[in-house]
N, C-alpha and C positions, 0 to 999 in steps of 0.2 A: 663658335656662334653661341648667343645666349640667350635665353629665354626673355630678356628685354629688346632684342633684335629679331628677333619673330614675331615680337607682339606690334614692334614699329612695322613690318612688313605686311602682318595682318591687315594694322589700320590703313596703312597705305594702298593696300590693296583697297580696301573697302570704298576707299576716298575717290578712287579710280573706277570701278562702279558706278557712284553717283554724277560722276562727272560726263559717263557715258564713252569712255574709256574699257568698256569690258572683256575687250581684246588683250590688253595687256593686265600684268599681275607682279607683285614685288615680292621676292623669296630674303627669306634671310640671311644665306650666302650673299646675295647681292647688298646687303644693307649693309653686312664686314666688309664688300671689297669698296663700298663707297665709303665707308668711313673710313678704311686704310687711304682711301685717295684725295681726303680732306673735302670730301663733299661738304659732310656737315659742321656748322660750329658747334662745336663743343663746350658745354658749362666750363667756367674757370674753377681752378681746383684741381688736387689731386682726387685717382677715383679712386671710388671703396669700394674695392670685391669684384667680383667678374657679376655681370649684370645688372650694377648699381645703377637705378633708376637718373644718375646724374649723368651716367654718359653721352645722353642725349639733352638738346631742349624740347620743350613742351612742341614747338611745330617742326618735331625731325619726321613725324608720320607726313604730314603735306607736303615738306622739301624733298622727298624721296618721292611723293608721287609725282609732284610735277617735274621733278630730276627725269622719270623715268619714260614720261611724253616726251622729252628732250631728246632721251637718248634713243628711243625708237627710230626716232628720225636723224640721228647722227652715226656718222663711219666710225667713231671712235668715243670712249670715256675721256679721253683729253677732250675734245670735239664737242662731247655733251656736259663738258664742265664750261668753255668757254661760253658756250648756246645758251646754258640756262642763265647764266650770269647777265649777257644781252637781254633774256627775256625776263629780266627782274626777280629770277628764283633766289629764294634767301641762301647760296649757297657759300662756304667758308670762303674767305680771302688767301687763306692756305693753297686751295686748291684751285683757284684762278689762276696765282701767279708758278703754282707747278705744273699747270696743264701748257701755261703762256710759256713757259722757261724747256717745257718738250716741243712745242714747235719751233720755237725760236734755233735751236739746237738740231732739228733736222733740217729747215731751210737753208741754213745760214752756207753750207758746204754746198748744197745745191744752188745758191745764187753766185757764191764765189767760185764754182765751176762753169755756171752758166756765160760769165762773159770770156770764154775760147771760143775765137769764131770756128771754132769746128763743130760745133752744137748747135748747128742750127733750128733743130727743133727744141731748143730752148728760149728763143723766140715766143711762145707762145707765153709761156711763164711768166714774162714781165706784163704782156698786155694780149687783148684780143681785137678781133674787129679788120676791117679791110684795110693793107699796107698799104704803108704814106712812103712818101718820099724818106721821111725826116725818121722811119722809124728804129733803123738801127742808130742814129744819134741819140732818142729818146730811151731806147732800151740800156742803151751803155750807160747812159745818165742815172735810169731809175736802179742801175744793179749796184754802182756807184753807192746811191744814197741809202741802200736799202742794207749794204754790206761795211756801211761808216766811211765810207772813201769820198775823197772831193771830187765832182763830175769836171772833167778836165775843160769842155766845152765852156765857152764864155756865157751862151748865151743859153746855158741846157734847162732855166727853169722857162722862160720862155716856148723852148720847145716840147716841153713837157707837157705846159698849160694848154698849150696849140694843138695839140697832141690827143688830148681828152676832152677838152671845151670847147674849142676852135679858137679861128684866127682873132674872132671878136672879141673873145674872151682876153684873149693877150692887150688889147685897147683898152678896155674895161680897165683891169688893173693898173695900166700903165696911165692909163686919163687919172684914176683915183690915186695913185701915189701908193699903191697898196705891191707893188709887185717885190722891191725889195725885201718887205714884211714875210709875203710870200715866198722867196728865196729864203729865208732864214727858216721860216716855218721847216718847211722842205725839207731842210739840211738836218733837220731834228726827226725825221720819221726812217733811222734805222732800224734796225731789231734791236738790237743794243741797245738803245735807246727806249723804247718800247716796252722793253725789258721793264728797264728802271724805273721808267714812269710806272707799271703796271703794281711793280713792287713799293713806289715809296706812296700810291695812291691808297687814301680808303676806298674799300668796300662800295661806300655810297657814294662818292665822287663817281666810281668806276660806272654804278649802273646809272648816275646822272644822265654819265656821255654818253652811254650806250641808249639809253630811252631817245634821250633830245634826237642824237644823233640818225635815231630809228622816224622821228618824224621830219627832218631834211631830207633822207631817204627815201620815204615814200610820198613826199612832197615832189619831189625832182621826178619822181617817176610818174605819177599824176600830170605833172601839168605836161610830161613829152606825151602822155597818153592822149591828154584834152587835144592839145597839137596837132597830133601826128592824125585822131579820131575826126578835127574837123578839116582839117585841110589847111588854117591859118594859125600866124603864131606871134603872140605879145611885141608892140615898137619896144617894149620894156627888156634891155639888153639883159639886165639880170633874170629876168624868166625867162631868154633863150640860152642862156646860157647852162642856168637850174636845168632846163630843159634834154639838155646837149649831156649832161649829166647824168640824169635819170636816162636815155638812148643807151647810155656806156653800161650803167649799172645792170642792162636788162641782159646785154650779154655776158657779164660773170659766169662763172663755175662754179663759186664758192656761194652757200648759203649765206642770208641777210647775216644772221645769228653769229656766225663766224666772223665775219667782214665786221660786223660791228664791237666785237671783242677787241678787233685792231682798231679799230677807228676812235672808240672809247681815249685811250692812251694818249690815241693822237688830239685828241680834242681838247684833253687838258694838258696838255705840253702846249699848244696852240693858243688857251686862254688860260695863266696861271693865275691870274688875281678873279677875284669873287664880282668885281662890278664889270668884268670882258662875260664872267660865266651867265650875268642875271641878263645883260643884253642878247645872250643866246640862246638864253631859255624864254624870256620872253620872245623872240622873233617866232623860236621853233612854237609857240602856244599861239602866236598870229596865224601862222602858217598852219597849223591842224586846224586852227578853226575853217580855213578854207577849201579841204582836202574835202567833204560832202559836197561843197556844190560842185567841187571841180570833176569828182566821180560822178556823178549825177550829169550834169552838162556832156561827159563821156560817153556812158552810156545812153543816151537820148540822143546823142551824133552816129553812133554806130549804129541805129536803129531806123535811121531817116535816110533817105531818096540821098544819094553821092551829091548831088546839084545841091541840096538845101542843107548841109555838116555848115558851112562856112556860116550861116545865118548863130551856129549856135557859139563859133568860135569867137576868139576876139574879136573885137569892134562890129558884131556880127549884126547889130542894129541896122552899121551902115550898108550893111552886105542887103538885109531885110526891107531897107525903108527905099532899094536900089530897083525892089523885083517890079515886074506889073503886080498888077492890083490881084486879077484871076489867082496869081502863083503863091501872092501872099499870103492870100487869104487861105490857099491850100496849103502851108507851112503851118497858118495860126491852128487851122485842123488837125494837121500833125501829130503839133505838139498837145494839144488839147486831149487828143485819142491816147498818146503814148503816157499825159498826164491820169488819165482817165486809170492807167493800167498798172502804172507807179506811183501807187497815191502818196508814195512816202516823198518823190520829188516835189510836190505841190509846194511844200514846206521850204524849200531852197532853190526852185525856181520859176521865177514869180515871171507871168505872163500879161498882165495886169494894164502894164505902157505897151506892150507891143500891139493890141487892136488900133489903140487911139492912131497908131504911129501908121498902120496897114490901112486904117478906114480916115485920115486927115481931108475933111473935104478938098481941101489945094490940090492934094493926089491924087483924089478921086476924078477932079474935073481934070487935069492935068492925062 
């Protein structure tokens, strides 16, 4: 340890302090074992001397601190290298694909063990959630693709989709022509695979997917929230499906941060050319823009009478302009008082057409 590795630990420290972080602190020991383990990038060049101000960049005091919120919150320094990397930390590309080449390396024997039907509690490994019929077809399938091997089943990416999306999902793809696509897709998401992609990817491609891919994520989970919170749910298949998705994702195991270290990979094996990536990143900047009213809309359903959630879900006009006159008028109060108390909804959801719609003379005499 060197007196330039205790002054980065200092800072770090301090940085962590202002950050309101004061529970945690960065020692100098810790800054050798993260630079043994390629946290940080390092200056090009050979270095001069023990302590040479080059062995660092100018922001290795911030990348250690936010390294080390990371890792508070993670099982492992493999673990808290993938995390930071999903959560945009400037951390080396060295030590992405050395932390991504130790998992890869301890699952691999445990998924090629996993398909002896004598392991039955390895069943859980591939998926969770309440058994289907279909799920030891599904699970042989994914151990299959996950281990580079061809899933012997004819029809296993079908059962796959069916599996985590539903049935309608499988229509979806098969109406749009898209399910072959997604069959190849599929066949490309081994570890092995993953591997490569992880290693022949920049740095910044890497935390592209990982971002984009972090707002489909909590997009999917939003809108099973709106859903699930009002009682009704979008004719638009693609939102039950998004939907059906974000359900799956809420029973994971595995942190967002981790999940999306994998999914990174998978995203740019999935879009290799630049004009697939600009249509996904612009959807995913559609799609956040809409994640505030959709939490908002959420919360203001879980806060309202069971009887009146459906007013606020989709098509919830129709549900509203359905009620007597008395009951609407006591929804427009409702929402008015709960506006009253969330002034910051006012801003994203607008109340404005819904009196005209409660007080339409026709209705009234009617």
């Amino acid at each position: 340890m060197t007196p330039v590795d205790e002054r980065v630990a200092a800072e770090a420290t301090e940085l962590l302090v202002q950050w309101g972080h004061s529970d945690l602190s960065v020692t100098g020991s810790q800054i050798v074992r993260w630079r043994s383990a390629d946290v940080f990038e390092l200056p090009p060049g050979p270095r001069q001397g023990r302590g040479n101000l080059r062995q660092y960049q100018p922001n290795a005091a911030e990348v250690a601190a936010r390294f080390a919120i990371v890792l508070s919150r993670s099982a492992s320094l493999d673990e808290a290298v993938l995390s930071a990397m999903s959560r945009d930390v400037d951390v080396a590309h060295d030590g992405v694909t050395t932390a991504f080449d130790h998992f890869v390396y301890r699952w691999l024997p445990m998924l090629q063990r996993a398909k002896k039907p004598t392991l039955r509690r390895s069943e859980r490994f591939a998926f969770l959630g309440p058994r289907q019929a279909i799920d030891l077809s599904v699970r042989n399938a994914m151990l299959d693709l996950t281990t580079d091997r061809e899933p012997t089943n004819p029809i296993w990416a079908e059962l796959v989709v069916e599996r985590f999306a539903g049935p309608e999902a499988v229509g979806y793809y098969e109406e749009a022509g898209d399910m072959d696509r997604l069959r190849s897709f599929l066949k490309n998401l081994s570890l092995v695979a993953l591997r490569r992609a992880v290693r022949d990817s920049s740095q910044q491609d890497l935390r592209w997917a990982a971002k984009t891919s972090r707002t489909l994520m909590e997009y999917a989970r939003a809108v099973s929230d709106y859903f699930d919170a009002t009682g009704r749910e979008s004719s638009d298949p693609k939102h039950r499906i998004m939907a059906r998705y974000g359900r799956t994702l809420r029973r994971l195991r595995i942190s967002d941060d981790l999940g999306l270290a994998f999914l990174a990979p998978a995203v740019l094996l999935f879009l290799p050319n630049k004009n697939a990536r600009r249509d996904l990143a612009l959807t995913s900047e559609a799609l956040g823009r809409e994640l505030p009213v959709l939490r908002t809309l959420t919360s203001a359903a879980r806060d309202f009478p069971e009887k009146w959630r459906p007013c606020l879900g989709p098509g919830g006009l129709a549900v509203f302009a359905a009620l007597h006159q008395d009951e609407a008028d006591a929804v427009l109060r409702q929402l008015r008082e709960w506006l009253d108390v969330h002034p910051e909804g006012a801003t994203l959801v607008s109340i404005q057409e819904v009196p005209q719609t409660a007080t339409d003379p026709k209705k009234a005499e009617d």
